[in-house]
N, C-alpha and C positions, 0 to 999 in steps of 0.2 A: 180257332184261327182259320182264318179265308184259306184257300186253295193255291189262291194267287199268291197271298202271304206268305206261304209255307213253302212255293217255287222261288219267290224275290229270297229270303231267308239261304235256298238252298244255293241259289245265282252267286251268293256273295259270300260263299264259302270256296267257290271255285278259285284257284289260284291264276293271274292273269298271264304268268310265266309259263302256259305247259302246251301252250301252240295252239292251234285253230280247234281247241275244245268248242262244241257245242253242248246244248242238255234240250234235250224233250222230254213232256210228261205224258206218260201211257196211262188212263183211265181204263181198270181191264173189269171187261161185265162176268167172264166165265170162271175164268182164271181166280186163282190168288193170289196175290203178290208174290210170295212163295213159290209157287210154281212157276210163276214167270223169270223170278231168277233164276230158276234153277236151267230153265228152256234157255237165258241167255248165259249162263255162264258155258253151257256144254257148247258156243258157239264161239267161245271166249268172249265175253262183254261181259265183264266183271266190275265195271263202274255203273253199280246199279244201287240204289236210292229208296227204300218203302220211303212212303209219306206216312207219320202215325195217323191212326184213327179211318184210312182211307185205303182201298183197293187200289191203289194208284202208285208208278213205279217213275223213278224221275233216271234219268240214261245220261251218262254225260260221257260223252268220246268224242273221237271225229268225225268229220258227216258221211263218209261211206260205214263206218260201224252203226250209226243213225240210224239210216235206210236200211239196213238188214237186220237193226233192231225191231222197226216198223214194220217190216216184213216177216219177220216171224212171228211179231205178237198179235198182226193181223191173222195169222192163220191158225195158229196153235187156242186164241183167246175167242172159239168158240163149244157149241152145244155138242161137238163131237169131242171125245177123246182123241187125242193126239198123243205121238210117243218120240224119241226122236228116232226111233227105227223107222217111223212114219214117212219124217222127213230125210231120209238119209240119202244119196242119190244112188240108183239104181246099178252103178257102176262098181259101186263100192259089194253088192251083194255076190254069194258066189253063184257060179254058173250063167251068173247076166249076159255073156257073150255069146253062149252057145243058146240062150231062149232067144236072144233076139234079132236073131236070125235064122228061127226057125218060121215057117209059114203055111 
C-alpha cells in the first residue's frame, strides 16, 4: 500500500467533530519511529501515528502543536544524539542565573 494510501486511510479515520485538527506526515531518516514518539510525547503530543512497514510518523493535533512537532523532529531526527536534557531550556537548569551573569 502507497504512502499516500496509507495518509488518505488515516485522514478518514479522523473524526470531523474535534476542531481545527490537522495531521502531517514526518518521514524521519535517523530516528525510529519509536524514538520519535517518545521525543513527542515528553512534549505532550500524544496523537502520534507509526505507518506499518515505514519509518514514518503521522501527528494529528492543532497547528501550533504541528509546528513544534516539526520543530523538534527537525532537530532531534539527525546523525547526532539528542536527549531531552539536550533540549531543555537553560532556565530550567540549576545555578543558570548565577553562570549567566558571570563574565
Amino acid at each position: 500500500m502507497s504512502l499516500h494510501r496509507r495518509v488518505e486511510r488515516f485522514e478518514s479515520g479522523i473524526k470531523a467533530d474535534t476542531g481545527p485538527q490537522r495531521f502531517r506526515v514526518f518521514a524521519l531518516k535517523y530516528l525510529t519511529a519509536d524514538e520519535g514518539k517518545q521525543f513527542l510525547a515528553e512534549v505532550n503530543i500524544i496523537n502520534v501515528t507509526q505507518l506499518a512497514d515505514a519509518n514514518t510518523l503521522v501527528v494529528s493535533d492543532d497547528p501550533e502543536k504541528l509546528v513544534k512537532a516539526a520543530n523538534l523532529l527537525n532537530l532531534v531526527d539527525s546523525k547526532r544524539n539528542m536527549s531531552s536534557k539536550n533540549l531543555c531550556p537553560p532556565m530550567n537548569r540549576p545555578n543558570y542565573q548565577k553562570r549567566r551573569h558571570r563574565r
